[in-house]
N, C-alpha and C positions, 0 to 999 in steps of 0.2 A: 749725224745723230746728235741728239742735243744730250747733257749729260744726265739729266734725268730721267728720259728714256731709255739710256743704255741701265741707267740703277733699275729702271722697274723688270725691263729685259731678265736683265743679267740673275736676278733674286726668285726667276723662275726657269730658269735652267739648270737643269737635269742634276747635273754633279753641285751645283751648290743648293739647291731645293732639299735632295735627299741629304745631306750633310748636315744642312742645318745652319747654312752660312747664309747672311745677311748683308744688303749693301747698303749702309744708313744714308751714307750722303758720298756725292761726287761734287766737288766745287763747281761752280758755272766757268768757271775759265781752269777748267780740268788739271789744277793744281794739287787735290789733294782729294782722298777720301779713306770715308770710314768704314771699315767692313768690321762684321762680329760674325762670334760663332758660339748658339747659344746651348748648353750642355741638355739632350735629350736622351733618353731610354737607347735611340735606334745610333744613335753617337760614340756612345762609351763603346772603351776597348775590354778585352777582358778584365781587369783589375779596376776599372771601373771611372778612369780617365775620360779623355778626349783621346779620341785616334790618332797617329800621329799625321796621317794623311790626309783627316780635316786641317790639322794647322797649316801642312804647309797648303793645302787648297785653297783656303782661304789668304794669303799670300801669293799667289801662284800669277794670276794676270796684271796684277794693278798696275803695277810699275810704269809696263810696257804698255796699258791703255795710255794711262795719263801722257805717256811721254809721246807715245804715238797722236794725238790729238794736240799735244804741246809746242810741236815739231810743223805739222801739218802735211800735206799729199805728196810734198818735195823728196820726202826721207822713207826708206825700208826703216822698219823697228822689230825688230823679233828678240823672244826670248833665249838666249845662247849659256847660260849658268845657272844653276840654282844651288845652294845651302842652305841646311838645316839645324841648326844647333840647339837641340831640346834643355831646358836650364830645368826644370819643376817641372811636375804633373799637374797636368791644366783639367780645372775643374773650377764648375762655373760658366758664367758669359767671358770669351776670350775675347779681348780688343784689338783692334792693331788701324793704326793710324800712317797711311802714305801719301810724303807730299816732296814735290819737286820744285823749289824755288826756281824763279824765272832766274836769277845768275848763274844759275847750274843749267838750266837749257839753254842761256845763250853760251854758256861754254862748249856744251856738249856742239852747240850750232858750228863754232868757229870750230870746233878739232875737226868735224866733217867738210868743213867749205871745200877742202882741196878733192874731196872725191870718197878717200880713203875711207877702209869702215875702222870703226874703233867699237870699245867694250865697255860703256861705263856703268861703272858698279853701285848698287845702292843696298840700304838696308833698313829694315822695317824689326820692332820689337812687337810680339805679340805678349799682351797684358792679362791678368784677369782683375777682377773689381777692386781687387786693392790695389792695383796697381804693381803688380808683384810679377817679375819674368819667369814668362812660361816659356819662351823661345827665339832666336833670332834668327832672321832669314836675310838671307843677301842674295841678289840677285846680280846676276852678268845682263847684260843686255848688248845687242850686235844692233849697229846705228850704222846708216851709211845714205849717202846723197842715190834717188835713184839713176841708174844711166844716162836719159834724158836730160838729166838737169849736172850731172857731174861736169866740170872743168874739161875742155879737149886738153 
């Protein structure tokens, strides 16, 4: 799936359609992308916020696409942690920007060569227009070579 495809996909699926969440861009070499979450009527919590379970939705897979397409067919990727650290009440268009530099997947490469799984952590800020912290998310992630292709 090319990365544009999964952005048109994904911007019509279910839980981020009715939430309100948006996938602006996916890089072409699945480095990085931009999701929002843009404040509507059917969004706000009661005091008249953002839910806080649009924010972390909108957080929620990226990581683990990118890194899972970063990786390629060799590697399990699944999601194994998540945090949520609410800073302000998000009101507004919330941003949040996630990107995996290629030295951090060739590290992640090498700590797998031997088979072993490991847990590498990442973390994303979500913004609103001023640029002002609405919440930080950190994600665990469980990487490991598949059987197949592990070391005897």
């Amino acid at each position: 799936m090319t990365p544009g495809t999964l952005r048109r996909l994904i911007n019509f699926w279910p839980p981020f359609l009715g939430a309100g969440i948006r996938v602006r861009r996916i890089a072409p070499d699945w480095s990085e992308a931009q999701v929002e979450l843009r404040e509507r009527f059917y969004n706000r919590n009661y005091v008249g916020t953002h839910f806080g379970g649009s924010l972390y939705a909108m957080a929620d897979p990226f990581f683990m696409l990118l890194l899972m397409h970063r990786l390629g067919e060799r590697y399990l990727v699944w999601d194994r942690a998540a945090h949520i650290d609410f800073v302000a009440p998000g009101r507004g268009t919330i941003r949040a920007h996630f990107e995996i530099p290629e030295a951090r997947v060739a590290e992640i490469r090498g700590q797998a060569a031997a088979g072993e799984k490991i847990f590498p952590e990442f973390e994303v800020r979500l913004v609103d227009s001023a640029q002002g912290l609405v919440a930080t998310v950190r994600k665990t992630l469980y990487v490991r070579l598949k059987p197949r292709y592990r070391p005897k």
